[in-house]
ZAMARGU-4260 file (C-alpha; in steps of 0.2 Angstrom, whole numbers, plus 5000, padded with zeros to 4 digits):
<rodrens>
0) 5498/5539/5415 | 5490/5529/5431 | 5479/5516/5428 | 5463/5518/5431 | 5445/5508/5434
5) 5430/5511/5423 | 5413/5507/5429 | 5400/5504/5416 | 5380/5501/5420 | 5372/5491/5403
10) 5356/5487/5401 | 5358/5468/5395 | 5343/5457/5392 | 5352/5440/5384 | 5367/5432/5386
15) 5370/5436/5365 | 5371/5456/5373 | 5381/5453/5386 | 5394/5443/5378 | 5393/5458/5365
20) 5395/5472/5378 | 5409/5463/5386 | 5418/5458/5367 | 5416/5478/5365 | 5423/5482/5381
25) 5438/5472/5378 | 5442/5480/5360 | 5446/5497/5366 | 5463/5502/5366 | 5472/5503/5383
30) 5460/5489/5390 | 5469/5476/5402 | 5454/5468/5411 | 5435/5467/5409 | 5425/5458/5421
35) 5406/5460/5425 | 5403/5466/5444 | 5388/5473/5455 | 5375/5459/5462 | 5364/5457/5446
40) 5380/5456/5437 | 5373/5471/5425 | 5391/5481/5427 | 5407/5479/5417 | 5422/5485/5426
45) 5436/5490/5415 | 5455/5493/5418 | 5468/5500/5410 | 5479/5514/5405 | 5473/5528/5395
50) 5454/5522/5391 | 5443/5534/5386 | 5426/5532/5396 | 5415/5542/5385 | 5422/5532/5371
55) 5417/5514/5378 | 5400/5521/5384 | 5396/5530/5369 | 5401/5512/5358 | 5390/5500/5371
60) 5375/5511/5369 | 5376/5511/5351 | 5379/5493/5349 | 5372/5486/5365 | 5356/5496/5374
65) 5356/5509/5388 | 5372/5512/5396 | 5376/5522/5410 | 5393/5527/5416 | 5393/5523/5435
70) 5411/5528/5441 | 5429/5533/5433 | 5445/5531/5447 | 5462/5527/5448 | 5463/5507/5452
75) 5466/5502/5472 | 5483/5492/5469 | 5486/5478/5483 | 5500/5476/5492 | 5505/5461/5495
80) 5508/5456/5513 | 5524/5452/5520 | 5527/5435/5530 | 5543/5436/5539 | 5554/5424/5535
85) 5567/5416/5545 | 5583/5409/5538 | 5584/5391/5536 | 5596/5385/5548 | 5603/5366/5539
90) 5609/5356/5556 | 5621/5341/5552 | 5619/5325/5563 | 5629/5310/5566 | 5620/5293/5562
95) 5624/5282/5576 | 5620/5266/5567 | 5632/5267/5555 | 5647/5261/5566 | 5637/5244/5569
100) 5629/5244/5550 | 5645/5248/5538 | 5635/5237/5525 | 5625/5251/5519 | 5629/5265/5507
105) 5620/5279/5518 | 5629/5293/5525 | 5636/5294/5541 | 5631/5311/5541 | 5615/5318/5536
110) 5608/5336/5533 | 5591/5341/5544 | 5582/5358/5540
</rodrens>
């Protein structure tokens, strides 16, 4: 099974239903993510493998208050962009001063990358 992205609309007058509606969301099997969505912050999106929709709504309605299912759709996966990468390229130098400066426990040689 594909994953896929529910989208529920709750009617949620208090923070104490909210918290309930998201703590409902969360318990159905299959669930891997539950975050609230849309510009009042009235939707809870759901994602996951194998979640039944009409299972979720039919639980938030009982529990929590009107409930509307808004959308049901296989989740937009991201691709990650690709930076090319160049090899790092170690150059050694030659310390100059260490000819005049043999006191010293540093390297005659040193790695710049």
């Amino acid at each position: 099974m594909a994953k896929q992205k529910i989208v529920v609309k709750v009617t949620m007058n208090s923070e104490k239903k909210s918290r309930k509606a998201m703590q409902i969301a969360v318990s159905i099997s299959g669930v891997e993510s539950a975050s609230f969505v849309g510009s009042e912050k009235d939707q809870i999106a759901v994602t996951g493998e194998g979640i039944d929709s009409v299972e979720l709504t039919t639980l938030l309605r009982k529990k929590v208050g009107h409930t509307d299912l808004v959308s049901v759709g296989p989740v937009e996966e991201k691709k990650p962009e690709q930076k090319e990468s160049k090899p790092v390229e170690a150059k050694m130098q030659i310390n100059p001063y260490d000819y005049y400066f043999n006191t010293h426990d540093v390297p005659y040689y040193y790695y710049v990358y």
